[in-house]
C-alpha positions as a printed Julia matrix, in Angstrom:
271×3 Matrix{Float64}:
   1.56  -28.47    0.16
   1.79  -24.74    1.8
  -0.83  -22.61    1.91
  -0.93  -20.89   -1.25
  -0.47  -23.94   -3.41
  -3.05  -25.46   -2.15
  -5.1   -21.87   -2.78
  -3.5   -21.39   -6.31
  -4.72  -25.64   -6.74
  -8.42  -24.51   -5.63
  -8.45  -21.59   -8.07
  -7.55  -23.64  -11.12
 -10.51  -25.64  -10.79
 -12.84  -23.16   -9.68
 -11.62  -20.71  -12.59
 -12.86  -23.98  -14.86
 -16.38  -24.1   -13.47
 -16.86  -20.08  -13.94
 -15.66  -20.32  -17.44
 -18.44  -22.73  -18.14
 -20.94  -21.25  -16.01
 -20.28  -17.57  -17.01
 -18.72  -17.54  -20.44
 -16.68  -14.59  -21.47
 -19.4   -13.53  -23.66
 -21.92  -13.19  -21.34
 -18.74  -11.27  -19.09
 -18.42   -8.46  -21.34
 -21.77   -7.47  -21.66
 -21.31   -6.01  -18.49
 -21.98   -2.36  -17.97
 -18.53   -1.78  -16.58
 -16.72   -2.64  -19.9
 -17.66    0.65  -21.2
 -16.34    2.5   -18.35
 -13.21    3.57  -18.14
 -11.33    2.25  -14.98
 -10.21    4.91  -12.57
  -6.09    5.21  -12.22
  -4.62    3.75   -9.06
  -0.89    5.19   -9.64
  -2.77    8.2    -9.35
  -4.81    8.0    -6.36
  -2.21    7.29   -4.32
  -0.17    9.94   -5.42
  -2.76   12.65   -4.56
  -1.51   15.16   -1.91
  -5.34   14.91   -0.75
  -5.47   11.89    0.22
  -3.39    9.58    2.72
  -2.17    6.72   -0.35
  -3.83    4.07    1.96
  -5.3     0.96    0.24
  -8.2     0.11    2.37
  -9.25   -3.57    2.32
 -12.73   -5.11    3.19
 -11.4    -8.63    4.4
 -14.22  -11.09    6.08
 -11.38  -14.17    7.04
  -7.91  -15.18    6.2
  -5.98  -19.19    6.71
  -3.9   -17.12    9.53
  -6.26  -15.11   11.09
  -9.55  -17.13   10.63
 -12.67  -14.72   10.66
 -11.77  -11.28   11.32
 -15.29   -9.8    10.46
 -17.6   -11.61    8.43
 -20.38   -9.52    9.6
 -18.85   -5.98    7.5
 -21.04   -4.07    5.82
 -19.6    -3.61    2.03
 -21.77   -0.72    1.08
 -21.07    1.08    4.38
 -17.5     0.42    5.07
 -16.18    1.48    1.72
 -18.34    4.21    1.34
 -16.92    5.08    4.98
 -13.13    4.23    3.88
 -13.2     6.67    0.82
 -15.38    9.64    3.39
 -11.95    8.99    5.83
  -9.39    9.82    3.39
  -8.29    6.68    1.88
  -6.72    6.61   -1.48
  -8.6     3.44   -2.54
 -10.41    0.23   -1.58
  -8.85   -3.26   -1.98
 -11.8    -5.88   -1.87
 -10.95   -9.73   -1.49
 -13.26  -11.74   -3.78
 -12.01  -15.19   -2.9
 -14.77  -17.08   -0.97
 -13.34  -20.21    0.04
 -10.16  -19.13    1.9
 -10.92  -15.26    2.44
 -14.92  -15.55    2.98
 -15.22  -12.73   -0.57
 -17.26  -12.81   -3.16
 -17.62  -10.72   -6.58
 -20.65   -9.24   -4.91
 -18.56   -7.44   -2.8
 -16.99   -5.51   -5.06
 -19.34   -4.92   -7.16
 -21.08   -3.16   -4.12
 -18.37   -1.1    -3.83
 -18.13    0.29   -7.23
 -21.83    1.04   -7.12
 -21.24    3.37   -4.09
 -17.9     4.79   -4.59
 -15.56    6.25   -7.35
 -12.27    5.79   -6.59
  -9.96    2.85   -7.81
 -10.9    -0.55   -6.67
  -8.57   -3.39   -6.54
  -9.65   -6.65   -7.12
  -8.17   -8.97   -4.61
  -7.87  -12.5    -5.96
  -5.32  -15.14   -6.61
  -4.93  -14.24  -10.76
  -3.8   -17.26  -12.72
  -5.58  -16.98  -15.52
  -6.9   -13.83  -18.43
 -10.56  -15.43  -17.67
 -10.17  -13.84  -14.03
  -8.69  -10.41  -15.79
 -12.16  -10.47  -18.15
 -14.27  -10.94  -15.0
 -12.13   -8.6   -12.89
 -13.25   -6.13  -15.46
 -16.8    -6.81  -15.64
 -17.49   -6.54  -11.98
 -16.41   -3.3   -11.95
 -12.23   -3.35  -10.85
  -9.99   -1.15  -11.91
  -6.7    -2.87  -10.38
  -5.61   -6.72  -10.54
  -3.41   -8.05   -7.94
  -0.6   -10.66   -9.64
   0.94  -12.63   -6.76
   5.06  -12.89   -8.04
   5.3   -16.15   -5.88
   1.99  -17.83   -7.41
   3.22  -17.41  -11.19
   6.46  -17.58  -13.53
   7.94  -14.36  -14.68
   6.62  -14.8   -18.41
   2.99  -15.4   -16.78
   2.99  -12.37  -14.83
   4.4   -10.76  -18.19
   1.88  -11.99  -20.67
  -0.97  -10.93  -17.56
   0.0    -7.69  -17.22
  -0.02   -6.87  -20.77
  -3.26   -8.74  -21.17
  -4.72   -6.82  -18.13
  -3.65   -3.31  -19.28
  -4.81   -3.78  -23.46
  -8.36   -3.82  -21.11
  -7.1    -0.31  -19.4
  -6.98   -2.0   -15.72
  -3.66   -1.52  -13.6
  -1.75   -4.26  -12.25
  -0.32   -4.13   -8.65
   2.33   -6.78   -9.01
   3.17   -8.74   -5.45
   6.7    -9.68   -4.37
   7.96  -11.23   -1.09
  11.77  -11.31   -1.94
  14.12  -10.23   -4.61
  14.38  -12.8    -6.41
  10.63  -12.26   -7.37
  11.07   -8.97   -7.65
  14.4    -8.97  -10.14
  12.5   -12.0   -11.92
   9.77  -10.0   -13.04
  11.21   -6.28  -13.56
  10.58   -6.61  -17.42
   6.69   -7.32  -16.76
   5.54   -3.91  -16.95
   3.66   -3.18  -13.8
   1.54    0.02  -12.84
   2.2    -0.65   -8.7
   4.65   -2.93   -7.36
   3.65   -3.96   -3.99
   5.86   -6.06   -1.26
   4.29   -8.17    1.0
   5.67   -8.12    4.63
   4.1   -11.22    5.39
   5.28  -14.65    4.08
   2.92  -16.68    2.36
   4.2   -19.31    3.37
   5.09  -19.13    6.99
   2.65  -15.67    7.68
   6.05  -14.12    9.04
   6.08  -10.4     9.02
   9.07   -8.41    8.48
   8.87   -4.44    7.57
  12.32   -4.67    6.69
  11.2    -6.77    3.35
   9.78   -3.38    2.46
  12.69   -1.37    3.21
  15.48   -3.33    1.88
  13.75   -4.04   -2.03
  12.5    -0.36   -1.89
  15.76    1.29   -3.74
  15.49   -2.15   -6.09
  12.2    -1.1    -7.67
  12.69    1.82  -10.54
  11.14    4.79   -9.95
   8.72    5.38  -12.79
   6.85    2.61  -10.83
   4.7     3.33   -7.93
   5.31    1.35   -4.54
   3.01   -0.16   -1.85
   4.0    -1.72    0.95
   1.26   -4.07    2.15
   0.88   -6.06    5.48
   2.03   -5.56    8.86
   1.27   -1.62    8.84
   0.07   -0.85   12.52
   0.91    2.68   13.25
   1.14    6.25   11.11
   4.56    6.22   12.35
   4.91    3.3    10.29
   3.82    4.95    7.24
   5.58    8.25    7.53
   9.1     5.95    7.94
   8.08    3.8     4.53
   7.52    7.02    2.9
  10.89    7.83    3.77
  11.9     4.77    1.6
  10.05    5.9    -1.53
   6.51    4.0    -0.83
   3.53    6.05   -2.18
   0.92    3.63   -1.17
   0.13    1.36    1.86
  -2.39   -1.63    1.98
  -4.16   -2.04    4.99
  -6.65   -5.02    6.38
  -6.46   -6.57    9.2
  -5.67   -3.61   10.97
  -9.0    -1.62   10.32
 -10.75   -5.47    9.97
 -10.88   -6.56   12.99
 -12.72   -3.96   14.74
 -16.44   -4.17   14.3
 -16.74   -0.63   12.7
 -13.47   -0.45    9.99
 -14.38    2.87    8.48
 -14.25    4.44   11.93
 -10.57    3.29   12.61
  -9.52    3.71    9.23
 -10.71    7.58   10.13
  -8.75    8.24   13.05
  -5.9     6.28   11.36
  -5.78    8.75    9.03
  -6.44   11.97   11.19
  -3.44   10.96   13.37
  -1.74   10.18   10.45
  -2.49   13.97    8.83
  -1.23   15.84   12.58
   2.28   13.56   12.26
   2.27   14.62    8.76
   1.95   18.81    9.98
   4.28   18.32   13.1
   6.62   16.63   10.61
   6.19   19.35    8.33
   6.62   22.14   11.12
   9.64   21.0    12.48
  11.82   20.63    9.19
């Protein structure tokens, strides 16, 4: 058993238990099913902001912990202050050390989208997605079959969230192109092996139509990096472990982005 079938194994059973514990009743009494959730595809289309994803990430199964001291409240607040498009917030506790709490800190102190960062297998998770205050559901391409992700999505956007649908290859990606997706991001990194390979971005990037928006997530290092996969038609860019592991994230995610703006104006100068 690989990594993520042994995660997707944990999160069957643990969606049981919250179904019983917290029933979907009791879910949508939450304050945040009367708000409307804030657009994604447009955030990181915004010529005002950078179209980085910033993630709050405590600990991966590759990495181990990468911070699991971060301050939710003052990182994201610190993210959206440097210019990012949008906070990504991993809720999983057992494998990536989250928790709902976190993002439901997050969407007390900020405004902008906030993708929920889970392993979705079921429209339970979709329900509480909502009523902890997400705007954005990740589906993973590898973790489901093409008329799950199908019957998700839809399910996900009657509630008005987005869906960022994950691929790896494109076999994923051609397997689900009927599913209806608001974002279509492609993972760099295996799941399986934890490989990266930017080039997994690059060559599925002309594959995926253009009324959908495209992230490119893991493995993202440099601005340079950025300015090439906008070259390729990517709008937005998920980022971790790259602001993660330093002890304050909002204040590398800030000069990420201030380097990234001068490229930007040199690039624009010289053309």
């Amino acid at each position: 058993m690989n990594i993520l079938d042994e995660i997707i194994a944990h999160k069957r059973k643990e969606t049981e238990e919250r179904k019983s514990l917290y029933p979907v009743k009791l879910l949508e009494q939450s304050i945040y099913f009367e708000t409307r959730p804030v657009s994604m595809r447009h955030y990181v289309r915004r010529p005002d902001k950078s179209g980085i994803i910033a993630e709050i990430k405590r600990k991966s199964p590759s990495k181990g912990v990468i911070n699991g001291h971060v301050s939710v409240e003052r990182t994201s607040i610190g993210y959206m202050q440097a210019g990012a498009s949008a906070i990504s917030v991993l809720t999983d506790k057992k494998f990536f050390g989250g928790s709902n709490e976190d993002l439901t800190i997050a969407r007390k102190f900020n405004f902008c989208p906030i993708l929920r960062k889970d392993f979705t297998i079921d429209e339970y998770q979709i329900i509480e997605a909502k009523s902890i205050g997400a705007d954005v559901i990740l589906l993973i391409a590898a973790a489901l079959d093409a008329a799950e992700v199908k019957s998700l999505t839809r399910f996900a956007q009657s509630l008005g969230l987005e869906v960022l649908l994950e691929v790896h290859n494109r076999e994923e990606l051609e397997a689900t192109s009927e599913a209806g997706a608001d974002l279509i991001g492609v993972n760099n990194r295996n799941l399986k092996t934890f490989h990266i390979d930017l080039n997994i971005s690059k060559s599925l990037a002309p594959l995926i139509p253009d009324e959908v928006v495209k992230v490119s997530e893991s493995g993202i290092e440099s601005p340079q990096t950025i300015l090439e996969l906008r070259s390729y038609g990517y709008d937005g860019f998920l980022m971790g472990q790259n602001f993660m592991q330093h002890s304050s994230p909002e204040d590398e995610c800030k000069s990420f982005i201030e380097e990234l703006r001068v490229l930007q104006a040199q690039n624009i100068k010289s053309s």
